[in-house]
NUGU-70072 format. One record per residue (C-alpha): x negated, y negated, z negated; residue number from 1. Coordinates in pm, 1 decimal, m for minus. Layout:
N
+----------+----------+----------+-----+
:       xx :       yy :       zz : num :
+----------+----------+----------+-----+
:        X :        Y :        Z : NUM :
...
+----------+----------+----------+-----+
***
This chain:
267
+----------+----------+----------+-----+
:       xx :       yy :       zz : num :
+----------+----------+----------+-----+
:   1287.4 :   3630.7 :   1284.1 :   1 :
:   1601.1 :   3444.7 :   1170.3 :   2 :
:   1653.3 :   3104.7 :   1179.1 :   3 :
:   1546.1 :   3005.6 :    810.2 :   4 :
:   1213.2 :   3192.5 :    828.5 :   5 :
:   1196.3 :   3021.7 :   1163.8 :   6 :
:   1224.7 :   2703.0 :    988.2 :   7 :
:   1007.3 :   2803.0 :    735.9 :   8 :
:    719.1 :   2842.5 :    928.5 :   9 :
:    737.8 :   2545.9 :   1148.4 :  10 :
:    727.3 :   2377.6 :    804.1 :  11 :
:    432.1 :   2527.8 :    750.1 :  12 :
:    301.1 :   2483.6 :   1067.2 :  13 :
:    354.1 :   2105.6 :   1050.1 :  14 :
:    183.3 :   2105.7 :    663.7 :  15 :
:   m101.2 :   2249.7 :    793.5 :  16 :
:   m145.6 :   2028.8 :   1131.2 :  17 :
:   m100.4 :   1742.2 :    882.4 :  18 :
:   m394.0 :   1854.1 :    616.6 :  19 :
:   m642.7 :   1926.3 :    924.6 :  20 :
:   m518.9 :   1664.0 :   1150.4 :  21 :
:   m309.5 :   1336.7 :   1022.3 :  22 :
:   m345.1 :   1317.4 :    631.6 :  23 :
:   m737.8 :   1247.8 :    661.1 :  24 :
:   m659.0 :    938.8 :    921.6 :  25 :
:   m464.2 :    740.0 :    669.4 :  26 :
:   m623.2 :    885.4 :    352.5 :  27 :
:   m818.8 :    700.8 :    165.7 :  28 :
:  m1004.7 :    905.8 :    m37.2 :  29 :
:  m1044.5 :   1191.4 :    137.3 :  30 :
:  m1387.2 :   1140.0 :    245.9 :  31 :
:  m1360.8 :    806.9 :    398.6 :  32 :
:  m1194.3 :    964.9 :    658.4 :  33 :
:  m1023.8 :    607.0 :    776.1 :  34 :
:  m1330.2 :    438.1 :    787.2 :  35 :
:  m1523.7 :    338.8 :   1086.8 :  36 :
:  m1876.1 :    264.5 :   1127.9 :  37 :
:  m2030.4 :     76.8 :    866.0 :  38 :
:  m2056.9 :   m309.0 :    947.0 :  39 :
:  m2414.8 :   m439.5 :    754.2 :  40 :
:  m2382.4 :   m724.2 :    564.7 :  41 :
:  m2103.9 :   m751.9 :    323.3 :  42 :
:  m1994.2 :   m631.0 :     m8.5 :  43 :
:  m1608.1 :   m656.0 :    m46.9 :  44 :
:  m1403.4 :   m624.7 :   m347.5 :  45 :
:  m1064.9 :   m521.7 :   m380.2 :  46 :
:   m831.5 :   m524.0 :   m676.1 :  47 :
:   m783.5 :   m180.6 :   m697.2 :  48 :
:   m975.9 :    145.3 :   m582.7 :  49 :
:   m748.2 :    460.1 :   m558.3 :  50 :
:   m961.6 :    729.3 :   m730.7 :  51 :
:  m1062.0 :   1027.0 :   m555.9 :  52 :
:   m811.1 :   1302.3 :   m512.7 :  53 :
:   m805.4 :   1579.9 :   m694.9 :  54 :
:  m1011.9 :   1865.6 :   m517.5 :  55 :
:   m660.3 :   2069.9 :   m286.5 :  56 :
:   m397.7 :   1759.3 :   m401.6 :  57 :
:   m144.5 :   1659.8 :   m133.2 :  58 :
:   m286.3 :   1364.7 :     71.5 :  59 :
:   m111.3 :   1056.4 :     m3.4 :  60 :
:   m178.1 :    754.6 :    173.3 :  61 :
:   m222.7 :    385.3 :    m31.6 :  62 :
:     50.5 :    200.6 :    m41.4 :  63 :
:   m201.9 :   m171.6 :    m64.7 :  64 :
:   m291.3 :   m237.3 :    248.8 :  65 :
:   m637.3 :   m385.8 :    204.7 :  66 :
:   m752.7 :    m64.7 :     70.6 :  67 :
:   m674.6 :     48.0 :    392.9 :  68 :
:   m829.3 :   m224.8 :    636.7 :  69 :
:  m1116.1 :   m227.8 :    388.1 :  70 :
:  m1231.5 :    144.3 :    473.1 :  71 :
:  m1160.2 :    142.1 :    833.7 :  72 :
:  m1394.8 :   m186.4 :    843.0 :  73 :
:  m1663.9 :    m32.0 :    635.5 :  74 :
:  m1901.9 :   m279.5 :    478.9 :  75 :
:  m2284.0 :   m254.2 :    366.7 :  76 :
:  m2135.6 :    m71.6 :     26.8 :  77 :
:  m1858.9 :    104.5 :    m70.8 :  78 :
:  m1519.4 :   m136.6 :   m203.6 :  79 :
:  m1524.0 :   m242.8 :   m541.5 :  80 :
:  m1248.1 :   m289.4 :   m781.6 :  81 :
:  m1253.0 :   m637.2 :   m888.2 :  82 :
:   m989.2 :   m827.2 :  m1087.5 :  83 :
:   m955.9 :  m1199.3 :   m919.9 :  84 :
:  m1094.1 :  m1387.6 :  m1191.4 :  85 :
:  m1416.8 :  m1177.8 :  m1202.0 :  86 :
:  m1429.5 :  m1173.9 :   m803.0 :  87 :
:  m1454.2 :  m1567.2 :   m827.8 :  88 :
:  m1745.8 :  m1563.0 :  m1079.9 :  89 :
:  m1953.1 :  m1298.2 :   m824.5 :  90 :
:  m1821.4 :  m1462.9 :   m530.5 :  91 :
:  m2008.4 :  m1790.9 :   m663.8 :  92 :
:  m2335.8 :  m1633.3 :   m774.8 :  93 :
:  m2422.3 :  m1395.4 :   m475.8 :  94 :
:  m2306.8 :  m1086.8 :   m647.0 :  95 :
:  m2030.7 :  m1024.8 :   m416.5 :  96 :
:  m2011.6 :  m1129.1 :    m54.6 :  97 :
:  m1614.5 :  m1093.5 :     35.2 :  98 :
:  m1298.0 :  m1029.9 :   m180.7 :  99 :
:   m862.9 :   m957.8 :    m62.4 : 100 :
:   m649.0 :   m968.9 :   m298.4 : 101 :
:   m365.2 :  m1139.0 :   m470.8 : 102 :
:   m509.4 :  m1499.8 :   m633.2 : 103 :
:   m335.2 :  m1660.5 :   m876.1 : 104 :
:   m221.1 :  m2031.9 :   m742.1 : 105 :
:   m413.9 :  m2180.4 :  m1080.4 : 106 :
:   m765.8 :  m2064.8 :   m909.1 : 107 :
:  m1089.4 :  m2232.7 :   m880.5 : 108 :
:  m1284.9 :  m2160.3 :   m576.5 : 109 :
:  m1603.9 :  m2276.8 :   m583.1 : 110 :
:  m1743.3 :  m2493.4 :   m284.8 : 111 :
:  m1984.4 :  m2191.2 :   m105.0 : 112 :
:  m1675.7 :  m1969.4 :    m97.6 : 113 :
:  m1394.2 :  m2005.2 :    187.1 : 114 :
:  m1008.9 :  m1952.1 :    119.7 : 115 :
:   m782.6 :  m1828.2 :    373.0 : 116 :
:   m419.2 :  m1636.9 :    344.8 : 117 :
:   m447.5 :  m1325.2 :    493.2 : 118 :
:    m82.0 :  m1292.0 :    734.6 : 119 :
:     51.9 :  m1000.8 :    471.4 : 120 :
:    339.8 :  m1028.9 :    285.8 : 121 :
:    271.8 :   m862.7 :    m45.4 : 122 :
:    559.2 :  m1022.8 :   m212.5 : 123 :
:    794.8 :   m785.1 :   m437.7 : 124 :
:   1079.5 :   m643.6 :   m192.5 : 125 :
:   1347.4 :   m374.9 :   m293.7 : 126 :
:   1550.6 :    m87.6 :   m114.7 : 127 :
:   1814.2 :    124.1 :   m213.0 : 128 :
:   2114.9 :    348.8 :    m89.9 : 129 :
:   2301.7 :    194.7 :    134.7 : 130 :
:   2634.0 :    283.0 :   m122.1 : 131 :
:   2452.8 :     47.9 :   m389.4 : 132 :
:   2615.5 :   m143.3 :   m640.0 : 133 :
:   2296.7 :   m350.8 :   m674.6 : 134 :
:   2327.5 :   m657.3 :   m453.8 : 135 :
:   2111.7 :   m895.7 :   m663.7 : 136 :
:   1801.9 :   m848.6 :   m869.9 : 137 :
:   1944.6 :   m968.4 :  m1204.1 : 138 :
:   2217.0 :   m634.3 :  m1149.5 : 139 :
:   1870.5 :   m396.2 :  m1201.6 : 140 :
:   1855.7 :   m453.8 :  m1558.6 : 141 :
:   1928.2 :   m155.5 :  m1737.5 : 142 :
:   1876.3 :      9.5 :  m1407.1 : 143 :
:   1574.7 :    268.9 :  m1289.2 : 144 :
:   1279.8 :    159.7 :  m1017.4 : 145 :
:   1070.6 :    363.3 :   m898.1 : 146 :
:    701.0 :    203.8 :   m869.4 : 147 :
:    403.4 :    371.2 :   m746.1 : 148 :
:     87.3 :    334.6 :   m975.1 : 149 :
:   m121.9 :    190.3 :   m685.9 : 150 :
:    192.1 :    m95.7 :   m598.2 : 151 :
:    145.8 :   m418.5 :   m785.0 : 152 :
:    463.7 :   m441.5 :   m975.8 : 153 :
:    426.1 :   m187.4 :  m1282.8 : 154 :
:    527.5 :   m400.7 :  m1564.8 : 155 :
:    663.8 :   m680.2 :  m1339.5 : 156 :
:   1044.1 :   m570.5 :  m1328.3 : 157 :
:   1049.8 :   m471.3 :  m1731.6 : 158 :
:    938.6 :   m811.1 :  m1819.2 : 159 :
:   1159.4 :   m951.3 :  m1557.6 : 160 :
:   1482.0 :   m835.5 :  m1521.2 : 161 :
:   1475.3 :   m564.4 :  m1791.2 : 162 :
:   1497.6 :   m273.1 :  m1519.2 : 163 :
:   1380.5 :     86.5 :  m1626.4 : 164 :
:   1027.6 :    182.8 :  m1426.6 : 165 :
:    973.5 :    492.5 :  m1332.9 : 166 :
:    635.7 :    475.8 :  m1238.7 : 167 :
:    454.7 :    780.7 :  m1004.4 : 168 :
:    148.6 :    818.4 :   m848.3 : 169 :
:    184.8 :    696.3 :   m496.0 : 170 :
:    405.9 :    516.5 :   m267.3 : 171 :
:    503.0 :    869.9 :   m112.8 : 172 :
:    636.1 :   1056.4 :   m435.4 : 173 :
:    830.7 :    667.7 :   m577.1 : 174 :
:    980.7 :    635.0 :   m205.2 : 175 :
:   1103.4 :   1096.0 :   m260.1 : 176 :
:   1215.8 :   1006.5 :   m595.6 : 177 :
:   1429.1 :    730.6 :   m433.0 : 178 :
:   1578.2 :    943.9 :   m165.7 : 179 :
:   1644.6 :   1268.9 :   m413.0 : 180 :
:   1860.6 :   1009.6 :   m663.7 : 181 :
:   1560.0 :    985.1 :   m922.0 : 182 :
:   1611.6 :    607.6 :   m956.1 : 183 :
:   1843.1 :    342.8 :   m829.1 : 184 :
:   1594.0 :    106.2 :   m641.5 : 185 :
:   1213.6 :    130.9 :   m491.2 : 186 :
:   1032.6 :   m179.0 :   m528.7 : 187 :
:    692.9 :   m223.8 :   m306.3 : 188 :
:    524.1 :   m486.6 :    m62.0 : 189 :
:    784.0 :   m667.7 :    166.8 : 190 :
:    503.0 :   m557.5 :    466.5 : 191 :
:    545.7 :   m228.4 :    358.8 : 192 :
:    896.2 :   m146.7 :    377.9 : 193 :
:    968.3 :   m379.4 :    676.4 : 194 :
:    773.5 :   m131.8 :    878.6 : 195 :
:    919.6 :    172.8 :    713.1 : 196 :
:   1297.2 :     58.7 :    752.7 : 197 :
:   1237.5 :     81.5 :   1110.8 : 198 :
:   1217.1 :    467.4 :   1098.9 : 199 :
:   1625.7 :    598.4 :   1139.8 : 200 :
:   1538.6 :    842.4 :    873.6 : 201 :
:   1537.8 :    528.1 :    620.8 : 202 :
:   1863.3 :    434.8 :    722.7 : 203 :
:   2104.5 :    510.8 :    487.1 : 204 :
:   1803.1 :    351.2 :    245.9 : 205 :
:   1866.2 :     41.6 :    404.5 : 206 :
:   2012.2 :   m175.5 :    127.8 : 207 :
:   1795.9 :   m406.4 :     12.1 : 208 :
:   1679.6 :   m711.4 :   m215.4 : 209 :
:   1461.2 :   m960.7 :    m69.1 : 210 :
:   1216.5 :  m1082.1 :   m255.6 : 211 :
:   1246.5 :  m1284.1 :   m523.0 : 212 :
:    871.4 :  m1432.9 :   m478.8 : 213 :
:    647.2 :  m1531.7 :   m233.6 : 214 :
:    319.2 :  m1404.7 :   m244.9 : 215 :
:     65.3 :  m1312.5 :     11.0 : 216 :
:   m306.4 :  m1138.4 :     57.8 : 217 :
:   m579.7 :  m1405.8 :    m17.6 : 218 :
:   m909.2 :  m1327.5 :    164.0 : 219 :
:  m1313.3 :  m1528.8 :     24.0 : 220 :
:  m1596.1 :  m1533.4 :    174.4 : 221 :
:  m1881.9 :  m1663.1 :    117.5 : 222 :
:  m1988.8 :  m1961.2 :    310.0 : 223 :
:  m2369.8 :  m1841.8 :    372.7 : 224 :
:  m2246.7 :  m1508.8 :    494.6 : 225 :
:  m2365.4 :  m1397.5 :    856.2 : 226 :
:  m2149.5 :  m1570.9 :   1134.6 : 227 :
:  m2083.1 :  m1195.5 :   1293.7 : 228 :
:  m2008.0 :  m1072.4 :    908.2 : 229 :
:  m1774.7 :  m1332.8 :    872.7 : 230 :
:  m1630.8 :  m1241.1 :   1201.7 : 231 :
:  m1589.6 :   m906.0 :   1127.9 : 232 :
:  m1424.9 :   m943.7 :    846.8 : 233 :
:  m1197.5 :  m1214.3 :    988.5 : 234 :
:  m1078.5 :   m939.8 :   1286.4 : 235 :
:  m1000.8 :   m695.9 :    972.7 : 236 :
:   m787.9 :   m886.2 :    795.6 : 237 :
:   m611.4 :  m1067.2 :   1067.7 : 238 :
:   m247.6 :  m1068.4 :   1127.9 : 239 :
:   m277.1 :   m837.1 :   1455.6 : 240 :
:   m492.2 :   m568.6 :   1320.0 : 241 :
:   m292.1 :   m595.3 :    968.5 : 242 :
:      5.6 :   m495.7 :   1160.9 : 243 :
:   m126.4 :   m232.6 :   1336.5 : 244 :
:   m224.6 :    m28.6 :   1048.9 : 245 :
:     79.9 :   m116.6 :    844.4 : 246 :
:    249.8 :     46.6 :   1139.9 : 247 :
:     42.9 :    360.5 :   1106.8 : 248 :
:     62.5 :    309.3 :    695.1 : 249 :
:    413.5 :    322.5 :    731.3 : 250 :
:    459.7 :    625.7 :    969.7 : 251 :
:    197.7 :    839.4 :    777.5 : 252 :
:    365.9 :    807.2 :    418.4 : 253 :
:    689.7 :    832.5 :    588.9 : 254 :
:    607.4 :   1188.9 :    704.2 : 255 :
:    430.3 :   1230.7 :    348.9 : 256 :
:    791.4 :   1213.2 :    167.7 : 257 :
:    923.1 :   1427.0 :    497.4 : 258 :
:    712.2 :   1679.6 :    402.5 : 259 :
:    746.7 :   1727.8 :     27.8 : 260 :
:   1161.2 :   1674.1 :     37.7 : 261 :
:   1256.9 :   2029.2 :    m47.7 : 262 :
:   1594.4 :   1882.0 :   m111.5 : 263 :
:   1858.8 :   1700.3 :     57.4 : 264 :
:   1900.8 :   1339.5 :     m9.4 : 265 :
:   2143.2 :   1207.9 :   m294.4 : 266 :
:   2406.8 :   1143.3 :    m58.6 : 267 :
+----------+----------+----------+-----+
***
């Protein structure tokens, strides 16, 4: 066998360990395969809910981190997608029990529901070569961003600085477009790419922008939810268990874009 098939079929080898073995740990969709057993007593809402993949699609792991710490700590129904305005309305009449998500600083929270920042930075961060000419986020106008369709910024960096989106489906194919020279800048959750610049394979992606806002995951509860509900819930979303699976978040899509980069980076 010479060397290139050799390489060839470890590649293959390593796909194939990853479908049957490590995408269904991180994925989402695939089942439920993150989650763990169901905790009785809640009903949590989310701002978005990835759909289901397509029946043989490449697993790809969300890039929003409540998704994931919602299906590892399963309620007493599946996550809903609920924008923040409606999640305060069913929060305050029983329809909902829990809600994570971004809340806008203007928000009303009624008296039976209690606020608390979740310890997750989901404020708008960007990377880029480490070559860049981009050392300020007024020099992306006119330049190209990759976005991910699940991310929280499609729209955001038009409006804002006039940049070009290029907008894919998940974290894993914006972050391969990045590295092949599809666009001049990723822009995702300051969590998120904290934990994947540690990996030397994102080195020479280094360069970055830090964010130009604040913003951070915003957890309600109700107030006449179960004390070992609300404790539940408080251990998912804390900063220690956040961290940990932003850790394995990171790694998984990380070997994602590993996997589908048939070619070499731009530079």
């Amino acid at each position: 066998m010479s060397n290139a098939q050799g390489l060839r079929a470890l590649g293959l080898l390593l796909r194939t360990t990853w479908v049957l073995i490590v995408g269904p740990a991180l994925v989402l969709a695939a089942n439920s395969a993150l989650a763990g057993p169901a905790h009785d007593g809640w009903r949590l809402g989310i701002e978005n809910v990835p759909e289901a993949p397509v029946p043989g699609a490449k697993p790809r792991t969300p890039v929003r981190i409540e998704v994931l710490a919602g299906a590892k700590w399963e309620g007493s129904a599946p996550m809903q997608a609920i924008a923040a305005d409606q999640a305060l309305a069913q929060l305050q009449d029983g329809q909902l029990d829990a809600w994570v998500g971004v809340l806008p600083e203007d928000s009303q929270v009624a008296p039976q529901v209690l606020k608390q920042t979740v310890a997750w930075s989901v404020s708008p961060m960007a990377i880029m070569r480490t070559d860049t000419d981009i050392h300020d986020w007024v020099s992306l106008a006119g330049r190209t961003v990759c976005l991910s369709a699940d991310g929280r910024y499609v729209g955001e960096l038009n409006a804002r600085l006039g940049a070009i989106e290029q907008v894919y489906a998940s974290a894993t194919d914006a972050l391969l477009a990045l590295r092949t020279g599809q666009c001049d800048a990723a822009v995702q959750d300051e969590g998120f790419l904290r934990q994947l610049l540690t990996y030397p394979e994102w080195r020479k992606f280094s360069a970055q922008l830090a964010p130009y806002r604040k913003a951070y995951l915003t957890q309600l509860v109700r107030t006449d939810l179960s004390t070992s509900a609300r404790g539940t819930l408080q251990q998912a979303f804390s900063a220690k268990s956040l961290t940990q699976l932003g850790e394995e978040q990171a790694k998984t899509i990380a070997f994602e874009v590993y996997l589908d980069q048939a070619v070499p980076d731009c530079h």
